[in-house]
C-alpha angles and dihedrals in degrees: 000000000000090000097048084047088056094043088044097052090047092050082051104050099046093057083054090047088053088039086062105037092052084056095055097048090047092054087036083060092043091052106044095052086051095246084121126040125253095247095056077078091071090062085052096056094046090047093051081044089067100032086057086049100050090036124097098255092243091062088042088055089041090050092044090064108042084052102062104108094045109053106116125211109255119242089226092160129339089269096037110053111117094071100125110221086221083072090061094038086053082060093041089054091046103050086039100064087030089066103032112029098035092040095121093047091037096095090042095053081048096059096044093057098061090049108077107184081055093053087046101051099043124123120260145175114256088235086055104053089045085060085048095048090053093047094052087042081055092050089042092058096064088086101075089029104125087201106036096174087068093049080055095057092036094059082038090052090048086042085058087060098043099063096048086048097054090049092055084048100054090039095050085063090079097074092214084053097054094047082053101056097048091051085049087048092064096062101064079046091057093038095057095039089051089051093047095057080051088064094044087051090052099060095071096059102039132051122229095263085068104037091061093052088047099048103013105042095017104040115021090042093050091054110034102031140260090283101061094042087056086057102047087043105046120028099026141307133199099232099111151058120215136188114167114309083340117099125177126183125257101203105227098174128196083348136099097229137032086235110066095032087076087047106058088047101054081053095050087052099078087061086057098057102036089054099044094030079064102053088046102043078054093050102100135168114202106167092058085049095063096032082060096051101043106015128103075222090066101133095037088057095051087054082052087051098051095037082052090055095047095055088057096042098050099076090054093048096043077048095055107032080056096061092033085061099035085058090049088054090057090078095223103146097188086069099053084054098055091047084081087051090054098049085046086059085049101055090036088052098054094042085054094049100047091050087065140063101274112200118220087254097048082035094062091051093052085060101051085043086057092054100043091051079058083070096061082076094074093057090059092045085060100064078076089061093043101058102065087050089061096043097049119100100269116177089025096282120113124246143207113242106239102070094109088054099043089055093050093052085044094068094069090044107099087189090061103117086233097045090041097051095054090047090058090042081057101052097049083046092053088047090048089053088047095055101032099041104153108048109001129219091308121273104287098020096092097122090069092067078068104037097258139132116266094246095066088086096075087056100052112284114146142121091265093235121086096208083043094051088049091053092048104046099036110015142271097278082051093058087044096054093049080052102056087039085062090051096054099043087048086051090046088056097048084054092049088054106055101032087051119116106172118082106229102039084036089058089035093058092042089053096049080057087077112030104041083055079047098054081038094051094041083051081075092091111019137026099217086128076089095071113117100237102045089040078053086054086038103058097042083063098040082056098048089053096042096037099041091062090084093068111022092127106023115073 
């Protein structure tokens, strides 16, 4: 009785979880497209407030994440209307298994905390106290920060991220959970890219001039606050391509920039394989098997095998091939370029692999490792697809026919005014770190090291390079330390993946070996990953590798 009550409450609780968030995508819509009024969004937020509250905390968690690109900036007051309501869910979750699923450590935390030479000499993970050493190095920098109350908002706004991030940690232990979480993270994927094909679509029935009212001052404005549409409006945006008197979109989606768009969905995409690779890997056909090995059919049958295999394969590729292209058609021409140094890691990978004892267990995930790098194929096949889309007549102006491959020659031109720029941005930064060392310029204050005002880093000032950018706001140890904590978490993964016996963590984890290299090699010349929305997406993958070690062999 105990068990079918269970059963019964999950099943109901997980039609309540889809009610709401059906109702949440359907005001999100209503909203965004101005048929409802912004602050209609702060009723929204009150109400998921309460919904988190009242939720088990796995559906909260579950909920959090398919939610990402749809939390909307709340219109507190006219000059305080970009504060995310995520930002006050992530506090909601925390507290909330804190309080109830710590309770019978809670006074003993308490304690702890109050007892410093205890908190000193706990133990921790090395990847931990590498996080807290960072944390201390961003508070440290506050020192040389000429403006500190920007430093403040700056570690407030990572906190926001950590303790989601602890909770997720904690949660990923449990293995269904995990599962769980990975199927959940391909819906916000499939939400943006769907979005993203709407854009492209619009852009045949509406000229520039209105395309710019609906999404930049509509939409955008609608979703991230008045502040951040007069800045996409007004002082630049990255929506566009130009050459000349040609312009050509660069679909940005449900974000508010073409940069971290791509970024979120080359993340999402581990969750897509690991969810359709498993119904295909458990796709079997037995009777054509034995048929092959003993029939006078036997070559016929090998036709029904591989015709078999196709049909489960299709929907993966056709997947697949959609969000590689949707991310082509991003423009973002950093991450073309770090596409090479993923298919390098792949290659190097499996040299490195093959060179050592593999186990039947490791060995069946090399296996399944070989066959997903296959899939990096498809994203190249696309830039055929992609061409005649940029070179299609978009915003109702004709266009030449060689824009896409303009764009492409002009990542290897250092005169370029993009390409030049950042190489100039590069050099003042190295020369910042080279005078302020120890503790940098101060987190967020990044615009000084070229002579700009603060704000300006809402609008895109940074050092284009997300390891540069560490070393200049908060010192070179700092930077060191990001970088070592790269090189662990890649190594974790590469545990994860060969230890792992189940198929879908097992390909999710294989996955995660080549995109999250992707987002890191892209962050060579930009630091979008930043963004709220992709760091959100991030950090829910950051929390399944780390947080998964503990059972990759265990179920």
């Amino acid at each position: 009785m105990t068990l079918f009550n269970t059963y019964f409450l999950k099943i109901k609780s997980s039609k309540i979880l889809n009610l709401v968030f059906a109702a949440e995508v359907i005001l999100f819509g209503l909203i965004i497209t101005g048929v409802l009024p912004r602050e209609v969004a702060l009723y929204l937020g009150a109400a998921l407030v309460i919904y988190f509250l009242a939720a088990p905390l796995d559906d909260s968690l579950v909920f959090f994440v398919r939610s990402i690109p749809l939390f909307l900036a709340m219109p507190i007051i006219s000059n305080f209307d970009n504060f995310n309501i995520w930002r006050i869910l992530a506090l909601v979750v925390f507290f909330k298994w804190f309080c109830v699923h710590k309770f019978k450590h809670y006074e003993l935390r308490i304690t702890n905390y109050f007892n410093i030479k205890k908190l000193l000499t706990a133990h921790y993970s090395l990847l931990t106290k590498l996080l807290l050493a960072l944390l201390l190095l961003a508070v440290l920098s506050i020192i040389p920060a000429p403006d500190k109350i920007v430093v403040i908002k700056r570690i407030i706004f990572f906190l926001n991220f950590t303790i989601l991030g602890v909770v997720l940690y904690d949660k990923v232990s449990n293995r269904e959970f995990a599962r769980k979480l990975i199927k959940n993270s391909i819906i916000p994927v499939v939400i943006v890219a769907t979005v993203g094909y709407i854009q492209v679509i619009s852009t045949y029935f509406v000229d520039i001039y209105q395309f710019m009212r609906i999404w930049g001052e509509g939409i955008q404005c609608r979703q991230f606050g008045e502040q951040w549409c007069n800045i996409a409006v007004q002082l630049g945006n990255t929506w566009f391509a130009y050459y000349g008197e040609q312009l050509s979109l660069r679909v940005f989606s449900l974000f508010p920039d073409s940069h971290s768009f791509p970024q979120f969905v080359l993340l999402g995409i581990p969750a897509v394989l690991a969810t359709m690779w498993r119904q295909i890997t458990n796709h079997k056909s037995p009777q054509y098997q034995s048929e092959a090995r003993y029939g006078a059919r036997q070559i016929i049958n090998k036709f029904q095998i591989l015709n078999s295999k196709l049909k489960t394969q299709t929907p993966l590729i056709i997947v697949l091939a959609l969000l590689f292209l949707i991310v082509i058609l991003s423009g973002t021409r950093g991450i073309w370029a770090a596409s090479a140094g993923v298919v390098l890691l792949y290659f190097g990978l499996m040299l490195y692999m093959k060179k050592w004892k593999l186990t039947k267990l490791s060995y069946d995930n090399f296996v399944s490792f070989k066959k997903l790098g296959w899939f990096l194929m498809i994203f190249f096949l696309m830039f055929s697809i992609a061409f005649p889309i940029f070179s299609s007549p978009q915003f109702l102006v004709g266009k030449g026919d060689d824009i896409l491959k303009e764009r492409l020659k002009s990542i290897l031109d250092f005169g370029e005014t993009s390409n030049a720029q950042r190489i100039e941005i590069w050099k003042k930064t190295l020369v910042s770190i080279k005078e302020k060392p120890l503790w940098g310029v101060g987190i967020g204050n990044f615009p000084v090291i070229l002579g700009q005002d603060i704000r300006l880093a809402k609008a895109g000032s940074s050092a284009h390079n997300l390891y540069l950018q560490v070393a200049a706001e908060t010192g070179m140890l700092a930077g060191i330390i990001f970088i070592w904590f790269l090189w662990l978490l890649f190594k974790k993964n590469y545990e994860l993946f060969t230890k792992e016996s189940d198929k879908q963590l097992g390909t999710y984890f294989a996955a995660t070996l080549l995109y999250v290299p992707w987002v890191l090699i892209y962050s060579l010349t930009d630091v979008a990953i930043f963004d709220e929305r992709a760091f959100l997406l991030f950090t829910v993958t950051l929390s399944l590798i780390l947080g998964s070690k503990k059972s990759a062999i265990a179920d």
